[in-house]
N, C-alpha and C positions, 0 to 999 in steps of 0.2 A: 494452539500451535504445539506441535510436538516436540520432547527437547531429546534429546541424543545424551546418551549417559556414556561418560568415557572411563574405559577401564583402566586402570591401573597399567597393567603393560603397554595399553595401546600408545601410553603417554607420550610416548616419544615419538610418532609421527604427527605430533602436534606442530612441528618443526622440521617439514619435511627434507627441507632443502639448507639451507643456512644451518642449522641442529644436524646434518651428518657429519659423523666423525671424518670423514671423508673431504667434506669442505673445507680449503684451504684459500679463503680471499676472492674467491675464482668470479672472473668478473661479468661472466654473464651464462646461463645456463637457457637456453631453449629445447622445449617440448614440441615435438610435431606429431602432428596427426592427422589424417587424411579417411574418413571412411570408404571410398570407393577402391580404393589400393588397398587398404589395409595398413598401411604405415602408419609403426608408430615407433617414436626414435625421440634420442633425446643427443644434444650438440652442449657439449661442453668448452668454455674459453677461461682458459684458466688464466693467460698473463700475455698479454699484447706489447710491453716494454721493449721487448728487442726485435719487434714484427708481428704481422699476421700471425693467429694460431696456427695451426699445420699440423695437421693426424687425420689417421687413419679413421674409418667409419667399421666399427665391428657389429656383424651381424648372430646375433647368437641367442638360442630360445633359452632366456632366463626364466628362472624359476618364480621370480614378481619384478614389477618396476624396480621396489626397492635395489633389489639384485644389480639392476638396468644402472640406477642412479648410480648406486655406489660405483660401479664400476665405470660409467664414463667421469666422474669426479676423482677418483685415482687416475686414470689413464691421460687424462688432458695434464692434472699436475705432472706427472711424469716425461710429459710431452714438453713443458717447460724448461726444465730441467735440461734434459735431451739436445732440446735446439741448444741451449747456452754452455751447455759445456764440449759442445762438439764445434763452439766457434760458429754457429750460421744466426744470420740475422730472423730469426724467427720466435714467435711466441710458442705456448700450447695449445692444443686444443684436440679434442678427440670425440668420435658421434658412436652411438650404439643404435643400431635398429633392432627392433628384438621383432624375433621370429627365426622360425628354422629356416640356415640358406638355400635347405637342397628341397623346401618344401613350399615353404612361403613365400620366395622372395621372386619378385616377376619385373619386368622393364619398368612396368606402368609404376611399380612400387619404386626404384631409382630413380626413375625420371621425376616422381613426386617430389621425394627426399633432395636430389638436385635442385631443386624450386625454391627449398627451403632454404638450402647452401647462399643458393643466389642472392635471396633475402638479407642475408647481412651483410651482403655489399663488400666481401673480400678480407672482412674481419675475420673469418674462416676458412681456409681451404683445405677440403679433404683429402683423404688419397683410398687405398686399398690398405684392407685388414682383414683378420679373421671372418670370413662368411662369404669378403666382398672379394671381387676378382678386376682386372684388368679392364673386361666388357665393359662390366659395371661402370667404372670410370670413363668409357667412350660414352656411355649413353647418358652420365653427370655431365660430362661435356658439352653433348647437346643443347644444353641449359644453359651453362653459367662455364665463363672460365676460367671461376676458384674452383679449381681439381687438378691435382698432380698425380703421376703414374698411369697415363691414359697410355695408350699402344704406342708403339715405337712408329706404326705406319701414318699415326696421327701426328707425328712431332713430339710425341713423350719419350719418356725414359722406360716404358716397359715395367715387368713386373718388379719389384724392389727387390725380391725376396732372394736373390742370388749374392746380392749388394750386403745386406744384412744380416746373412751367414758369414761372407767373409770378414766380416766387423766381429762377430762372435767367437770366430779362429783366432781373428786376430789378439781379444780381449782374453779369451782361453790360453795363450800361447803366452800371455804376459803372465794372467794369475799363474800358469805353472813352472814357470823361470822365478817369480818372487816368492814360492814355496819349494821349490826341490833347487833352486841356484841355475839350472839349466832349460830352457824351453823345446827340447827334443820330448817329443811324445813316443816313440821309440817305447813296445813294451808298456809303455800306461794304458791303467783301463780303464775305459770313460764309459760310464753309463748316459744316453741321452735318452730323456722324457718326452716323445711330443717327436715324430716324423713328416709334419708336413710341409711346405715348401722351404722353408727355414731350414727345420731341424735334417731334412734328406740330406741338403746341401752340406752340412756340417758334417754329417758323417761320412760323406764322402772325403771331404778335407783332413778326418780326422784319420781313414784305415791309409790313405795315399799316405800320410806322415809314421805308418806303423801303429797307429795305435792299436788295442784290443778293444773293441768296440762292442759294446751293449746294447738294443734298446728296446723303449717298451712304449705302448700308443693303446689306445681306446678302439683304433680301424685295424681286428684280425689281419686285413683281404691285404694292408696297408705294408704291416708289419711282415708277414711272408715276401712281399715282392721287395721291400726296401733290403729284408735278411738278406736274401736270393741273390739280387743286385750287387751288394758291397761285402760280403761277405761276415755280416755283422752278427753276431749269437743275438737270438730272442732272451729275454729276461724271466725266470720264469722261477724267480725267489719270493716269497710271499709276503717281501715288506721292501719294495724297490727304494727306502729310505736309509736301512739299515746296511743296504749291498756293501759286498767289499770289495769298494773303485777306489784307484785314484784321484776320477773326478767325476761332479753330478754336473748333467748340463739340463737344466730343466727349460724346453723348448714347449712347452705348452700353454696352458694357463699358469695366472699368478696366484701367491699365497701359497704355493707349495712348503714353504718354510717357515712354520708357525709352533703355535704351543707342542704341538703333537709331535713333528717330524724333524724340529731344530737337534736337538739333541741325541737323534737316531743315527745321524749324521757319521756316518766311517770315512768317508769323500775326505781329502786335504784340500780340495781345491773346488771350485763352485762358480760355474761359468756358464752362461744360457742365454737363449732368445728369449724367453719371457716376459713379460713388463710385470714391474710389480712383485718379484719374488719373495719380498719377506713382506710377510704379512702387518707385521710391524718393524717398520725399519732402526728405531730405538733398540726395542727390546731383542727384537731376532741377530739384528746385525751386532750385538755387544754378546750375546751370546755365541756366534761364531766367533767372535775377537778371541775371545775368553778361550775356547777352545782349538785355537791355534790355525783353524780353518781360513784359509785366505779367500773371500767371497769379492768375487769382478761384480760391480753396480750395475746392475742390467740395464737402466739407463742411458749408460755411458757406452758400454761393447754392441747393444743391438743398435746403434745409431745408424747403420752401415745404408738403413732403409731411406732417413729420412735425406740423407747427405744426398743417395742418390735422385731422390726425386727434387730436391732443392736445385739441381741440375736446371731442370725443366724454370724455374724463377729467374735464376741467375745467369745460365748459360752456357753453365760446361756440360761436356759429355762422359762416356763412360770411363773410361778412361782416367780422366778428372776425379768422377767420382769414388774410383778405386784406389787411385792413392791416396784423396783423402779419407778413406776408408781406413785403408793400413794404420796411418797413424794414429787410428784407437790405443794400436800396441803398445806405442811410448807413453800416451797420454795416462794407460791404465798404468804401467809402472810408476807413473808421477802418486796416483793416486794413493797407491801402497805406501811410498814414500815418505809420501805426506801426512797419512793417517798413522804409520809409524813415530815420525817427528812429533808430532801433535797430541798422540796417545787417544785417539780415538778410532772410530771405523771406517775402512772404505768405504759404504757405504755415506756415513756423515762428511767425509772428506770431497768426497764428488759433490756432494748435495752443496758443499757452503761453494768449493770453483763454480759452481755454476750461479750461483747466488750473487757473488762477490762480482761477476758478468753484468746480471741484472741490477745490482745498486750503482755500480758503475756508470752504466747506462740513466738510469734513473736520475744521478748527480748533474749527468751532463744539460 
């Protein structure tokens, strides 16, 4: 019998899943894999306490599994959080399928993935995210009716992603009234990271309010038509970390604000669609403390997505879901407030209301 000799670095995927720095309790983790589709996805459930998990299915060609894991084990905790501090009876939970969307991704491969959804009997319901689209969610439908954000012509609530911008204006318009005293964007100049159906949306909220708008994105073809459209300057300084704005709205991926780029940082204020922007919420988020930067919890301002597909569960419509959208506004002043009183960070201040949601629940 042959023995496998383990090397020294390889040590730590001795413990693939429970051993990620990433794992946080999270209460069940599924793998799926289909070879006639090609699906291959992993379903994260991070906290069922105050509901069903509820997120998004992000489709995106990671560079290994690990990449895959790590990132659906942040994104479901984050999902936790999320529901419970925006008040909705929901858990976390959030799926990746890795593969490129514009290349690999086919009905047969949704409809699979849907199969799998169905499999846990409502302990999880997905919705759209990065890769996945609206469609996608009709043909999840087909299958199983844990899916939220199916078409509006289906009885859904449509794409989230207009909902979710305005939860990010809203959470932007707070951070910059509890650092400059006033929330007139008038003359501020806002770099935004990340143009796609989110981040367009924000820039458009953001030159109607006057702002001087920035942005920059990985899709050339993307960045000309969104310039062109809203009147926004290209970015085109050789460290979009160091720029001199008065605000970074990082609408892309997360971990943009880590060892490398915390401290580059000229922005006052730090407001985005992204999940997940400090790479370490400890260390990054006391790090802006320290330097006087006010940073809105992306968990808390991007909510504007989930509130409106929660819609589709509960019962209300858009409408509904916009004003309770708005009130991200007041909620993120609480949280400054709070993290002021307390001598800690926004970030940490959001993390424990939402916490202090779930023991609650838990007591009862």
């Amino acid at each position: 019998m042959a023995t496998e000799l383990i090397k020294a670095k390889e040590l730590y995927k001795i413990d693939p899943v429970f051993g990620q720095m990433s794992f946080d309790d999270h209460e069940e983790i599924v793998f799926c894999f289909d070879k006639d589709t090609g699906l291959k996805a992993i379903i994260g459930v991070h906290n069922t306490v105050l509901g069903p998990a509820l997120g998004g299915t992000r489709i995106w060609n990671y560079d290994n599994e690990w990449e895959a894991l790590n990132d659906v084990l942040r994104l479901s905790r984050g999902m936790t959080y999320k529901s419970a501090i925006t008040g909705l009876n929901l858990g976390g939970g959030k799926a990746v399928i890795i593969g490129d969307s514009k290349r690999d991704k086919t009905p047969e491969m949704i409809k699979k993935f849907g199969e799998y959804v169905h499999s846990l009997s409502g302990k999880y319901i997905t919705a759209e995210d990065v890769g996945s689209t609206t469609q996608d969610m009709d043909i999840i439908r087909d299958v199983t009716p844990y899916v939220t954000g199916i078409s509006e012509s289906r009885g859904g609530s449509g794409n989230p992603s207009p909902v979710t911008a305005y939860g990010v204006f809203m959470g932007l318009k707070a951070a910059v009234k509890h650092q400059f005293g006033s929330d007139a964007l008038q003359g501020k100049r806002v770099l935004v990271q990340g143009i796609g159906h989110v981040g367009e949306t924000l820039v458009d909220y953001l030159t109607k309010e006057g702002a001087v708008v920035q942005i920059t994105d990985i899709n050339e073809a993307k960045l000309q038509e969104v310039s062109k459209k809203y009147g926004a300057k290209i970015f085109s300084g050789p460290d979009l970390y160091s720029a001199d704005v008065d605000i970074y709205s990082p609408c892309a991926l997360g971990a943009t604000l880590n060892d490398d780029t915390v401290n580059k940082i000229k922005a006052k204020v730090i407001a985005g669609a992204a999940n997940n922007q400090l790479a370490n919420d400890k260390v990054h988020g006391q790090i802006l403390k320290d330097r006087g930067i006010s940073y809105a919890p992306d968990f808390l301002i991007n909510a504007g997505g989930i509130i409106n597909v929660y819609g589709e569960i509960v019962g209300y419509g858009k409408e509904e879901a916009m004003k309770r959208t708005e009130n991200i506004y007041h909620t993120t002043l609480e949280i400054f407030l709070n993290a002021e009183k307390n001598n800690t960070t926004p970030q940490q201040a959001a993390m424990k209301m939402a916490q202090d949601r779930i023991d609650a629940k838990k007591r009862e």
